[in-house]
C-alpha positions as CSV (number, residue, x, y, z in Angstrom):
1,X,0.0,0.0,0.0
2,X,1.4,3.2,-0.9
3,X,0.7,6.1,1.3
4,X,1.3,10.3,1.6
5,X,3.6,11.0,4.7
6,X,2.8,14.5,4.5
7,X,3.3,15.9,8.1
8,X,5.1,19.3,9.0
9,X,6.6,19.2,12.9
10,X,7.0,23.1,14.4
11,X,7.8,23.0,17.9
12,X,5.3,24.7,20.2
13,X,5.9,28.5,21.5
14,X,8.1,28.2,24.6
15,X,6.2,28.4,28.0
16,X,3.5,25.8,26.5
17,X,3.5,23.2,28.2
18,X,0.4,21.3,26.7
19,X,1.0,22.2,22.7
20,X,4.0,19.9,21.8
21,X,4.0,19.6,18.1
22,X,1.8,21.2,15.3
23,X,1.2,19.4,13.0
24,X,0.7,20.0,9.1
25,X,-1.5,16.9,7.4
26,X,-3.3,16.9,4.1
27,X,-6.8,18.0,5.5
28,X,-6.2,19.8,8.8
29,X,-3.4,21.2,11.0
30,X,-3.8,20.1,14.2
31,X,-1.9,20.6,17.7
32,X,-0.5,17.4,19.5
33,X,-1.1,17.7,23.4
34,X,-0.3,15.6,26.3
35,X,-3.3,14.8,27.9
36,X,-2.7,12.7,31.0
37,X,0.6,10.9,31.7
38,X,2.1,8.7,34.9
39,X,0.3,4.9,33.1
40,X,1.9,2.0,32.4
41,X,1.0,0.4,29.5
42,X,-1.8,1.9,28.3
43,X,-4.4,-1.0,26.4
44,X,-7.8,0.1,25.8
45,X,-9.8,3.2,25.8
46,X,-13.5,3.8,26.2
47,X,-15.5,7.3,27.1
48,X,-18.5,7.2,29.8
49,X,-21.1,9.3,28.8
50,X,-19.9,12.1,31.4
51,X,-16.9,12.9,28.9
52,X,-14.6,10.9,31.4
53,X,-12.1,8.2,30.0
54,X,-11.7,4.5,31.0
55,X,-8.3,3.0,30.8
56,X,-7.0,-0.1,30.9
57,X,-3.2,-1.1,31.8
58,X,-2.0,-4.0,30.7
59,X,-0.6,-4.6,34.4
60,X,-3.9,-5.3,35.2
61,X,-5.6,-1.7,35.8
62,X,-8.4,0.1,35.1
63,X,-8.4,3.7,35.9
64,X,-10.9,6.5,35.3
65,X,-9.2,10.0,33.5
66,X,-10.9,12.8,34.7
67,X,-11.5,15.6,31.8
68,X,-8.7,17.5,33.2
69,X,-6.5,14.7,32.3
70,X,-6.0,13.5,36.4
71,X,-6.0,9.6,37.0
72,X,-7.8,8.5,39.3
73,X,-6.3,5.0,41.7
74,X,-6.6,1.5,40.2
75,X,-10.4,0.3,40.1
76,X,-11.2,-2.0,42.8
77,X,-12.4,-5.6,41.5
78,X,-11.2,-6.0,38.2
79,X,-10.9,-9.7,37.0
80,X,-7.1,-11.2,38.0
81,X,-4.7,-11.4,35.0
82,X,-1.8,-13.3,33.8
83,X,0.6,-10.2,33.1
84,X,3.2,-12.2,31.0
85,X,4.4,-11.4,27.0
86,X,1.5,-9.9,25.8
87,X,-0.9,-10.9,28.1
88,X,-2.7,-8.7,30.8
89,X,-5.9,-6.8,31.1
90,X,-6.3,-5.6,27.8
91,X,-9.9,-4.3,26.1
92,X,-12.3,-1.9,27.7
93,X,-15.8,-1.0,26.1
94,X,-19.7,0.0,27.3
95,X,-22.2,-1.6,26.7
96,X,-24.3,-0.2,23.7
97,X,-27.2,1.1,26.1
98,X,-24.8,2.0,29.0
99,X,-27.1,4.4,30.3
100,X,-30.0,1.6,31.4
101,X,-27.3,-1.3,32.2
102,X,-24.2,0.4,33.7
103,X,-22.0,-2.6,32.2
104,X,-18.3,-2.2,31.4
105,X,-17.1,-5.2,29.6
106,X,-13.1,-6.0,30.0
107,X,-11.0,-8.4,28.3
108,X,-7.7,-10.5,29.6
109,X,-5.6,-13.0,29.9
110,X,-7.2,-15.3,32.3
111,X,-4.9,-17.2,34.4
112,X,-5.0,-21.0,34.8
113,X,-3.0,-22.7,37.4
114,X,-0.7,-25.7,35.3
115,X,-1.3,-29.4,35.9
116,X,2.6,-29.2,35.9
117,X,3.3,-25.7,38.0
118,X,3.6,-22.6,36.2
119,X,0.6,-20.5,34.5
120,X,-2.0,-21.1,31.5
121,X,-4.2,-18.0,30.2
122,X,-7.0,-17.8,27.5
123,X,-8.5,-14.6,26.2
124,X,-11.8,-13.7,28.8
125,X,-14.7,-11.4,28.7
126,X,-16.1,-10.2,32.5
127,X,-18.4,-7.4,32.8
128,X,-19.3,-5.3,35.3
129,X,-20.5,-2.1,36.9
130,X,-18.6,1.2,38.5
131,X,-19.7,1.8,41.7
132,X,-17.2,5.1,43.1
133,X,-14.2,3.8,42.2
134,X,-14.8,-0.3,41.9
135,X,-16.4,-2.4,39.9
136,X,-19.5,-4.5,41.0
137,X,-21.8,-7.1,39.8
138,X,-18.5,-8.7,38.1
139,X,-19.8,-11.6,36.5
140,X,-17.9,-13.9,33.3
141,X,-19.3,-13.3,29.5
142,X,-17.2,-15.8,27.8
143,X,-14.7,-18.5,29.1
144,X,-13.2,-20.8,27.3
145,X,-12.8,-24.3,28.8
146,X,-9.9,-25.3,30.5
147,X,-8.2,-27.8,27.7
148,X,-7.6,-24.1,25.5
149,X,-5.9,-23.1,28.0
150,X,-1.8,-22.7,27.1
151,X,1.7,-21.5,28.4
152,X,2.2,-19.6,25.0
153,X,1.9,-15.3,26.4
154,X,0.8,-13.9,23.3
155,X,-1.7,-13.6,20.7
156,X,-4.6,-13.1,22.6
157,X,-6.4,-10.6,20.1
158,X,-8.9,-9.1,22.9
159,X,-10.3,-6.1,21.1
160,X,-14.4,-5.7,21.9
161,X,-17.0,-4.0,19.6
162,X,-20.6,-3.8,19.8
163,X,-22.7,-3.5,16.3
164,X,-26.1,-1.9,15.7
165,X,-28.0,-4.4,17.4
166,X,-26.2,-4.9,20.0
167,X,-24.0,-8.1,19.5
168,X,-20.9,-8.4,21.6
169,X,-17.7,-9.0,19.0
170,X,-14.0,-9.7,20.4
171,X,-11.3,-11.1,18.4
172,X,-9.1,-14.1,19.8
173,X,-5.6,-14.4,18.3
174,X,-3.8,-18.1,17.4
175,X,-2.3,-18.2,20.4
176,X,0.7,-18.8,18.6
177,X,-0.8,-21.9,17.0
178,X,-1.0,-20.7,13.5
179,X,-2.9,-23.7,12.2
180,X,-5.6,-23.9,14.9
181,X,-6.9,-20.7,12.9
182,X,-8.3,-23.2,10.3
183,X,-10.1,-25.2,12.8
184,X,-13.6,-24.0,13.6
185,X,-13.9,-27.1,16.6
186,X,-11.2,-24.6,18.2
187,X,-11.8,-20.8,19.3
188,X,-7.7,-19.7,18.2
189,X,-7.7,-17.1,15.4
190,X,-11.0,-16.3,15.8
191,X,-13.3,-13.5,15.5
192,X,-16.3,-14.4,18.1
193,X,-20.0,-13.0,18.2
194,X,-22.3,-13.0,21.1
195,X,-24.9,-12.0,23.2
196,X,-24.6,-8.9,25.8
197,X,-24.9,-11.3,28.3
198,X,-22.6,-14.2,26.9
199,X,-25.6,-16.5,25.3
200,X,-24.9,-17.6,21.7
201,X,-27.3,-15.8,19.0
202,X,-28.7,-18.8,17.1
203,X,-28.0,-17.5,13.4
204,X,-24.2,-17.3,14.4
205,X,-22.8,-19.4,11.3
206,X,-21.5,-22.2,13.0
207,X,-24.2,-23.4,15.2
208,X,-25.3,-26.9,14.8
209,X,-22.4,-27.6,13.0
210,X,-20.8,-30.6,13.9
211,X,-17.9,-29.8,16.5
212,X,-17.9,-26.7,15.7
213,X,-17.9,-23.6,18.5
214,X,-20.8,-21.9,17.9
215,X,-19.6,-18.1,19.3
216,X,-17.4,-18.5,16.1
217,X,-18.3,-15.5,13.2
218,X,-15.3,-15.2,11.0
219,X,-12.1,-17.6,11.3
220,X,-8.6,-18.1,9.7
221,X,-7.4,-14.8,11.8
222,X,-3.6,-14.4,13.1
223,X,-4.1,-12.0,15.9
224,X,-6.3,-9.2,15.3
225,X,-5.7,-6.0,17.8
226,X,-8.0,-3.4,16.2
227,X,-11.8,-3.5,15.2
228,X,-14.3,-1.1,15.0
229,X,-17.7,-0.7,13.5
230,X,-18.4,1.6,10.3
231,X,-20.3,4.5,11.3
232,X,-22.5,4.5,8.5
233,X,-22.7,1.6,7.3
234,X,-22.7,-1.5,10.4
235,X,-19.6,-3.3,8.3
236,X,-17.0,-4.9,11.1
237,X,-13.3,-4.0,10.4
238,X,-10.3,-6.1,12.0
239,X,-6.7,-4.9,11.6
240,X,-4.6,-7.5,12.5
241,X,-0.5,-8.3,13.2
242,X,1.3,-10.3,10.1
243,X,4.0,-10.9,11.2
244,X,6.1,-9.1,8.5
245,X,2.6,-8.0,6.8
246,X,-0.4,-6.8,8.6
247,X,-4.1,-6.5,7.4
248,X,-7.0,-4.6,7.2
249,X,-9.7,-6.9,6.8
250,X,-14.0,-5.8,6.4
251,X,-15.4,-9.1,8.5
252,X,-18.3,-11.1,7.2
253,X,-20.3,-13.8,8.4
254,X,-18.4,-17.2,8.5
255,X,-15.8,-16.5,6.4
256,X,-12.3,-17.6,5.7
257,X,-9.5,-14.8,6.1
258,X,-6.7,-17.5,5.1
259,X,-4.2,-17.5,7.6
260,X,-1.7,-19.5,7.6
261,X,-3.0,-20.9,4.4
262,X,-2.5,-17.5,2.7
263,X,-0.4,-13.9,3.5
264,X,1.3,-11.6,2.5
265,X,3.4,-11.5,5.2
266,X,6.8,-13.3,5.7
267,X,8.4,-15.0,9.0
268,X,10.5,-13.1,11.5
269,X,13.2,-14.6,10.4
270,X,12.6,-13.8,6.7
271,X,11.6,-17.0,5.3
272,X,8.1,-17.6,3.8
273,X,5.5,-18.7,5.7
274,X,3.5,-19.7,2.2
275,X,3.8,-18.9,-1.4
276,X,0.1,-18.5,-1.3
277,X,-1.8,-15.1,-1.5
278,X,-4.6,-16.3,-2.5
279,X,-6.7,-19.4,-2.2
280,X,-10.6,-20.5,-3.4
281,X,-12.8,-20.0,-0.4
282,X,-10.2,-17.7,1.5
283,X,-10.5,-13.8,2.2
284,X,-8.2,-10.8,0.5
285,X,-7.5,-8.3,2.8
286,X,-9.2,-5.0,1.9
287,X,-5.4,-3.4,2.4
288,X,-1.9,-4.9,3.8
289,X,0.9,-3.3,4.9
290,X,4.3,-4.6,4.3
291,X,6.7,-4.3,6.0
292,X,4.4,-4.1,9.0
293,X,3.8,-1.4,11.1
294,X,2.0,-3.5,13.9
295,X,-1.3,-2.2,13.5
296,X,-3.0,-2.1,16.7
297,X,-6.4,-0.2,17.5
298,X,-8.4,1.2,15.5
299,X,-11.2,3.8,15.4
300,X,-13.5,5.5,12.5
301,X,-13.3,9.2,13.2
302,X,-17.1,10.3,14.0
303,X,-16.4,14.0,15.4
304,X,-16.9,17.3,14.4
305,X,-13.5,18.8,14.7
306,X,-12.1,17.3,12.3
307,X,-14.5,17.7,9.7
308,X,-13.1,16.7,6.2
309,X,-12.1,13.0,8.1
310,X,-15.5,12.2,8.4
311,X,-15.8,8.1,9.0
312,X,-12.2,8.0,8.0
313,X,-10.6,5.1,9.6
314,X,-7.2,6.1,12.2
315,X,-5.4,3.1,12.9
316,X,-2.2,3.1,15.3
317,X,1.1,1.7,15.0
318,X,3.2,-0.1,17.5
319,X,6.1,-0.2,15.5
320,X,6.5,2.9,13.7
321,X,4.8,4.9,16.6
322,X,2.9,6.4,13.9
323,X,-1.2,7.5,13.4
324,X,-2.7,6.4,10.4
325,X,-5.6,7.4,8.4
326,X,-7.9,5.6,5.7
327,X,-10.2,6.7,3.4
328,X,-12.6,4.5,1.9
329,X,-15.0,4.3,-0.9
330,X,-17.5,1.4,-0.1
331,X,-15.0,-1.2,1.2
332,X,-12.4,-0.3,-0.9
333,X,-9.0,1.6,0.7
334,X,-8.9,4.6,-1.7
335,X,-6.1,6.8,0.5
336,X,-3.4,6.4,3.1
337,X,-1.9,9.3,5.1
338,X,0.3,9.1,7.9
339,X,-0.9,11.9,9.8
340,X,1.5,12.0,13.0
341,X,4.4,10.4,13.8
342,X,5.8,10.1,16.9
343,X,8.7,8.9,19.5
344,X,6.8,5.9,21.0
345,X,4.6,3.0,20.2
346,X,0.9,3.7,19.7
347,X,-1.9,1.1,20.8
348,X,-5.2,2.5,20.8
349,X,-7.0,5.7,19.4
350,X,-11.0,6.7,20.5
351,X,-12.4,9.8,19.1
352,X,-13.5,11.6,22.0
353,X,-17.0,13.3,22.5
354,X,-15.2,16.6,22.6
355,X,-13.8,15.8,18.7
356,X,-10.6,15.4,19.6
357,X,-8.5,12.4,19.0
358,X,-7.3,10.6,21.6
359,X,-4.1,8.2,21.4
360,X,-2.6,5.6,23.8
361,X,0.9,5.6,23.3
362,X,3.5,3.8,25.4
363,X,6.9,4.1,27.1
364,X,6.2,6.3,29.2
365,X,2.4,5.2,28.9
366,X,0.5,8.3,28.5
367,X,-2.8,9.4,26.9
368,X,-2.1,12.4,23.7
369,X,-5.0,14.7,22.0
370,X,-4.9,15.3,18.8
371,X,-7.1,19.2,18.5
372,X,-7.5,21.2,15.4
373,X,-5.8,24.5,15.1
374,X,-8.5,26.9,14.9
């Protein structure tokens, strides 16, 4: 994928403490501020309706953000976590309806004592409610059973989205079991669709299927750490780590995405993981990026302040530490722009009911605001 890197850095006027950068992008020039700092490592993001931001820490925190930026202590009664490789408390979103229910839903890395010492995890959904500053009424959406369970600490996947109807979507990565995403008797490399409350919807596409696990909605995913809903049309976007290649992918019901049967992407250690890109029955990705930036979360940008973006798609970047943004035409990716770049690893990006943007960027874990220049 070709894109425009078309950003202009000026230094903010001394004595500013909050304006670090301005920034110069195709459509809009737009001031880069620091909006909270003193996490860890920053995971998920999610607004309550109050203009107040949930975060999650991979160390196994949630914290509330004030709209002056202050963080407030860890939450009280947060599911335990395996914090190991990639694995901790991860996703945060509301339910769609928040107002009536009061649920937060949070995914994880859900420890599992070892027949053999040592620790086993699975990617977990709990939900609960805040009450002050803890959560309450903590109860388990999804679990796998125990024989998923595994020592590998990565590729949990774990974003959450809800669509129009109120479905509960989260992603599950391979685990680092790259052939288990072919299976649909397994729940690795899976994206998974349920109800609010963890119940199966019976048209899911697998149901009644022989073996299969009926949560199962798409399959033949590596590890897919961004997805988000279209704002106009209901379409379900994954973005998703190669390795070597990463993909933008528009996610249908019970479809094949390929992996490991088919990438673009190439091992670690440069040799080919395939010499198929394409196969009968198996998914192209709408866009790839190679080599990869480690595509991360992703958000379509609903606000007003940023007016010619308008359901644009922002999607981070762990590697490059870089924002990008998509245009599309249908599903079709028409345009690429990298539209900030900067000195540490991005993971997650929310467009905030102000209209600014909102970034979670790492080491040191802090939130940035992306405001237009007026």
């Amino acid at each position: 994928m070709k894109y425009s890197i078309s950003l202009v850095c000026i230094l903010a006027a001394a004595g500013d403490a909050a304006a670090q950068q301005i920034i110069q992008s195709e459509e809009h020039t737009f001031r880069v501020e620091t909006f909270a700092t003193g996490l860890g490592v920053p995971w998920g993001l999610a607004f309550l309706p109050d203009g107040r931001l949930l975060v999650t820490e991979r160390e196994g925190w949630l914290r509330i953000i004030g709209t002056d930026g202050a963080i407030s202590p860890p939450i009280d009664g947060v599911p335990r976590v395996r914090v190991e490789g990639q694995g901790g408390l991860m996703d945060v979103a509301l339910h769609p309806q928040y107002a009536e229910t009061g649920w937060i839903y949070l995914s994880y890395s859900d420890p599992l004592p070892g027949p053999l010492g040592g620790m086993l995890s699975y990617t977990a959904i709990s939900r609960g409610r805040l009450q002050a500053e803890r959560l309450v009424d903590v109860e388990v959406v999804y679990r796998a059973p125990d024989q998923f369970y595994t020592r590998h600490s990565h590729h949990y996947g774990s974003r959450i989205v809800f669509d129009r109807e109120g479905y509960l979507y989260f992603a599950i990565g391979d685990r680092g079991q790259r052939s288990l995403a072919q299976n649909v008797k397994l729940p690795h490399g899976k994206i998974h669709r349920l109800h609010d409350s963890g119940g199966v919807p019976a048209d899911n596409p697998f149901v009644g299927r022989d073996g299969a696990i009926p949560s199962i909605w798409s399959y033949g995913h590596r590890n897919p750490q961004g997805l988000a809903l279209h704002p106009a049309t209901g379409q379900l976007w994954a973005a998703e780590h190669g390795p070597k290649g990463d993909e933008l992918n528009h996610v249908r019901r019970g479809l094949n995405y390929g992996w490991p049967v088919i990438t673009y992407g190439i091992n670690y250690d440069g040799t080919p993981i395939t010499d198929q890109t394409h196969a009968e029955g198996m998914e192209q990705p709408q866009t790839y990026w190679m080599p990869s930036i480690a595509v991360c979360g992703i958000d379509f940008y609903t606000g007003e302040h940023f007016g010619n973006w308008q359901n644009d798609l922002l999607a981070t970047s762990l590697r490059f530490n870089r924002l990008h943004r998509l245009r599309l035409a249908g599903t079709e990716v028409v345009h690429e722009e990298i539209v900030y770049q900067g000195q540490s690893r991005m993971r997650d990006v929310q467009t905030g009911p102000d209209g600014a943007i909102y970034l979670a960027v790492e080491d040191p874990g802090r939130i940035l605001r992306l405001v237009p220049m007026e």
